[in-house]
N, C-alpha and C positions, 0 to 999 in steps of 0.2 A: 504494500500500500504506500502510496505517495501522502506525504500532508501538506497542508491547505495551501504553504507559499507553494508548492513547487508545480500545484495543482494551476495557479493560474501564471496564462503567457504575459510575455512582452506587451500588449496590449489593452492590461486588466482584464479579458478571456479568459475563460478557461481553456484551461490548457490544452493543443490538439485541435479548438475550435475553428478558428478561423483558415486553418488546414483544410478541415474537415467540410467546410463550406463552399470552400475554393475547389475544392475534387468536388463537387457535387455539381456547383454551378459550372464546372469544365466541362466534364458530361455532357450536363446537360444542354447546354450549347450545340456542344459538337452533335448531339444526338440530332436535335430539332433543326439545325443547317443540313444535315442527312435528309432525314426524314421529308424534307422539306422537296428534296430534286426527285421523289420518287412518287410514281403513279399510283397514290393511296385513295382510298375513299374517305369521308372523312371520318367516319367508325373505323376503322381501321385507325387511320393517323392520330385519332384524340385517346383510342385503346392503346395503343403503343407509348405515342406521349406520357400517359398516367401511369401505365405501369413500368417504363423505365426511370419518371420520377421517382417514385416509391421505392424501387430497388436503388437506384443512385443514392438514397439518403440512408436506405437500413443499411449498404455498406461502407461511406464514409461517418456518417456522426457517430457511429459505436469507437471511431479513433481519437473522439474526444475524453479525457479520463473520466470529467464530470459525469457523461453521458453516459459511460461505460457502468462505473461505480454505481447510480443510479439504475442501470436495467440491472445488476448485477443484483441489488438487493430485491429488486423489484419480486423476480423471477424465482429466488431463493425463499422470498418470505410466502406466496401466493401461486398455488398452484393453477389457477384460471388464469392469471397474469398471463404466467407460462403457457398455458393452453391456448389464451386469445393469441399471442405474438407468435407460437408457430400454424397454426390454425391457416393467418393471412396469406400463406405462402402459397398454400394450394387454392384457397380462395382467390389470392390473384391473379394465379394459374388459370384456373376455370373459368374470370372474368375475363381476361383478355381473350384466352379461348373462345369465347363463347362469343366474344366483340368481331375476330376474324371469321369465325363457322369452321371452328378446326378444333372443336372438342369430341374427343374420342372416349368411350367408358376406359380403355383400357389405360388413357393418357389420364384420368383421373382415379384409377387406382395407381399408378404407378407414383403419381403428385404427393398422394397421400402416404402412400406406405416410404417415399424419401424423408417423411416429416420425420411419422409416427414410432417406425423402426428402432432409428437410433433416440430418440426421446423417450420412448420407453423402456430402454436397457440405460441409458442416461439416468433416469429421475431417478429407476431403484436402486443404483450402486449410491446415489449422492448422500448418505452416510461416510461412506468410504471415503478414507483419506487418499489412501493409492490407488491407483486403475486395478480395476476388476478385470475379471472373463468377460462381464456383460456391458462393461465398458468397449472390449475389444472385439464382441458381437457388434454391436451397435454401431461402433466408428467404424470396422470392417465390413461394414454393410455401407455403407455411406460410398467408403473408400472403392468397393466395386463398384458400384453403379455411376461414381465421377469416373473411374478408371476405362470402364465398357461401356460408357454410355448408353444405360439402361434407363434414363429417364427420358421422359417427354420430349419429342424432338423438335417441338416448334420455338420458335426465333422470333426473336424483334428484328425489325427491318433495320438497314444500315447501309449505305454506298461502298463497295466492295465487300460484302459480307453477310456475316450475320452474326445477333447476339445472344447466345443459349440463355434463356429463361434462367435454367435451373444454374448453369456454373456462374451467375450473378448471385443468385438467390444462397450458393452455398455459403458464401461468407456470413452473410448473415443468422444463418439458421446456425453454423456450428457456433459464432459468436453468443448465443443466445442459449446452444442447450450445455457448452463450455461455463457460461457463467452461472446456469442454472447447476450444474453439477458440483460448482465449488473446485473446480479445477483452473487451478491460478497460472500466469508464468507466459501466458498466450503471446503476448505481445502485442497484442495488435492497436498499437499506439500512433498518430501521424507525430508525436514530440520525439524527432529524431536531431539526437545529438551532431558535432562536426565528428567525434569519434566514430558514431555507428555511420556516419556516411562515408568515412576513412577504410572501415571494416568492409561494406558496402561495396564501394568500387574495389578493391584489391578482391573480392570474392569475381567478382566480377569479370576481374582480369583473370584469373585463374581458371573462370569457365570458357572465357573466350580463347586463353592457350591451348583449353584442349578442344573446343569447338569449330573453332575457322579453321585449320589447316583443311581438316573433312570438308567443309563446307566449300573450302576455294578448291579443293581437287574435285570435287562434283558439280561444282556449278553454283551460282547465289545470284538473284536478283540484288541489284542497289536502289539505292532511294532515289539515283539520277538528278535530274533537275526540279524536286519537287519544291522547293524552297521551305524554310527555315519554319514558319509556322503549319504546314501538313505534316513537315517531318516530326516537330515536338510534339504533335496530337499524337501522331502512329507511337512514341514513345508512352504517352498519359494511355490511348486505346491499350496497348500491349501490356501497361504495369495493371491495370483494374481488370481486364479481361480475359487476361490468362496469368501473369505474376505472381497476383494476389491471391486466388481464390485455390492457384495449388501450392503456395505458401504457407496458407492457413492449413491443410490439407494434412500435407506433407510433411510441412514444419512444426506449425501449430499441434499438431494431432500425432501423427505417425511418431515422429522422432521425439520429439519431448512426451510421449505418451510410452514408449521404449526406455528410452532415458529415467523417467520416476519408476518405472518396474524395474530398472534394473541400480535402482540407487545405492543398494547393498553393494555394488562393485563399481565405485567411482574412475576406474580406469577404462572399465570395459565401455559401460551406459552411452557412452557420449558416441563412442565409437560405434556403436549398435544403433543407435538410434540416426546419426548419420547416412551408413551403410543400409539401411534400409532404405529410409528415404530417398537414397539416389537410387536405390532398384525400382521403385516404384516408379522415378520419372524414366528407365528404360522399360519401363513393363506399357507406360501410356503411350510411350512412341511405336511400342513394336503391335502396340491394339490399334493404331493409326495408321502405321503400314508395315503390314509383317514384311514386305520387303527390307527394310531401313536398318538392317542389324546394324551396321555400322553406326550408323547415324543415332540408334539408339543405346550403343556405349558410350556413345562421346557426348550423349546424353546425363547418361547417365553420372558420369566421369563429374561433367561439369555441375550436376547437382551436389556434386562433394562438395564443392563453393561455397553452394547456396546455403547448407547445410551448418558448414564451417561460421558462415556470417552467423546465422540464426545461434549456434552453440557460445559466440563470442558477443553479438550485442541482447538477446533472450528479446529480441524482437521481428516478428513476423513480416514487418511492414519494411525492416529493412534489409532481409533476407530476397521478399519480393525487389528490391531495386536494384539487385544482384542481377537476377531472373532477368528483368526487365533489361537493363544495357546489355546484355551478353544477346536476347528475341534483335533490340533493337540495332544492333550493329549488325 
């Protein structure tokens, strides 16, 4: 726990906040300039709008501590609290669904059992000071279905792209059943020191030494002549939309959820919980193209980095900036 001075910023904010606003309102920008050149109707376009708001702010404001600390007691002291906040996920699921005409029974069981699954092997260990089995039921369910893409396949629209529902939505729901469980250490703070962003880029160089040689002897698209503000979005798109959400994942979860089970052996834990975590990011590469063995050691290799940052600053958010420079170069 932080106390009160360190809680607010530079600003008289709390601390985190104006971070936290500033990734929201970049999104959202960037979304609605998107969304904007594309042939929507307007149920469609104000369905999307609303529900990329809504996920844009469940997963930046939880980076504020205030904010955090608050849902954190919230969820602990009141089990409906916790019930309404993961509830919304699938609800907002089914209402955008239902805005496009691409709601399917099987796409709303699937909504539901991503909530309900790990939430309820979550709430009955949360006595437990250590991780459980039913901890590792739970988060291991989670972790397959972000891994095999076993949930719901429909998208928010976007100009080259598209935006998974559900790997938006993961931050936020592990954020929420993390603090509902009393399991502490997550990181998931935007109050990043000049150390953790020192920590941060040297991870970063580290993945990219073992990254780019593979990537220049197969071939790599560059960013060309896109100029200086498309290229800093494609940086902001790549840290929130794939960084983050298997940082918290991977990081947040897998490795430091290894790491406190294996605390009886301080040499090994850190080392296990690493080592996993980078098999996981070659296990998501080779579920994305079983061709790419290569590609998914050097994968893998470079989440030792990412790994490394998260084990030296015990934060997620700059574990993902790691992530992010190594996508974006």
């Amino acid at each position: 726990m932080h106390d009160q001075s360190e809680r607010i910023g530079p600003f008289g904010l709390p601390e985190g906040l104006p971070a936290a606003l500033a990734g929201a309102l970049f999104l959202l920008s960037a979304f609605f300039g998107f969304t904007t050149a594309l042939p929507l109707s307007s149920a469609e376009r104000w369905a999307a709008l609303t529900t990329f708001t809504i996920l844009a702010c469940a997963v930046t404001l939880p980076g504020c501590s205030a904010i955090a600390d608050a849902l954190g007691r919230t969820v602990r002291r009141d089990w409906r609290a916790f019930a309404t906040l993961l509830a919304a996920i699938p609800v907002l699921f089914v209402a955008y669904a239902l805005a496009v005409g691409s709601c399917a029974a099987v796409d709303l069981l699937s909504a539901t059992l991503f909530v309900v699954v790990p939430a309820a092997a979550l709430w009955h260990s949360r006595a437990a000071r250590q991780p459980t089995l039913l901890d590792a039921i739970g988060l291991g369910y989670l972790g397959l279905v972000s891994v095999f893409g076993l949930w719901p396949t429909l998208t928010l629209p976007i100009v080259g792209g598209r935006v998974a529902f559900f790997t938006l939505a993961l931050v936020p729901l592990l954020v929420i059943l993390l603090a509902a469980r009393g399991w502490p250490g997550l990181g998931f703070t935007w109050h990043l020191s000049s150390a953790d962003l020192r920590v941060s880029l040297l991870g970063a160089l580290i993945g990219l030494a073992l990254v780019l040689p593979n990537r220049l002897a197969f071939g790599a698209e560059g960013v060309g002549a896109m100029g200086l503000l498309p290229t800093f979005g494609r940086a902001i798109e790549a840290y929130f939309y794939v960084a983050l959400p298997i940082a918290v994942l991977d990081r947040g979860v897998v490795q430091q959820g290894i790491t406190r089970a294996l605390a009886a052996h301080p040499r090994l834990a850190p080392l296990a919980g690493i080592t996993v975590g980078a098999l996981l990011a070659g296990v998501r590469m080779l579920v994305a193209n079983p061709n790419a063995g290569l590609v998914a050691a050097t994968s893998a290799l470079a989440a030792i980095g990412y790994g490394w940052v998260y084990w030296r600053t015990g934060k997620v958010t700059a574990a993902a900036v790691s992530q992010m420079l190594v996508i974006w170069v």
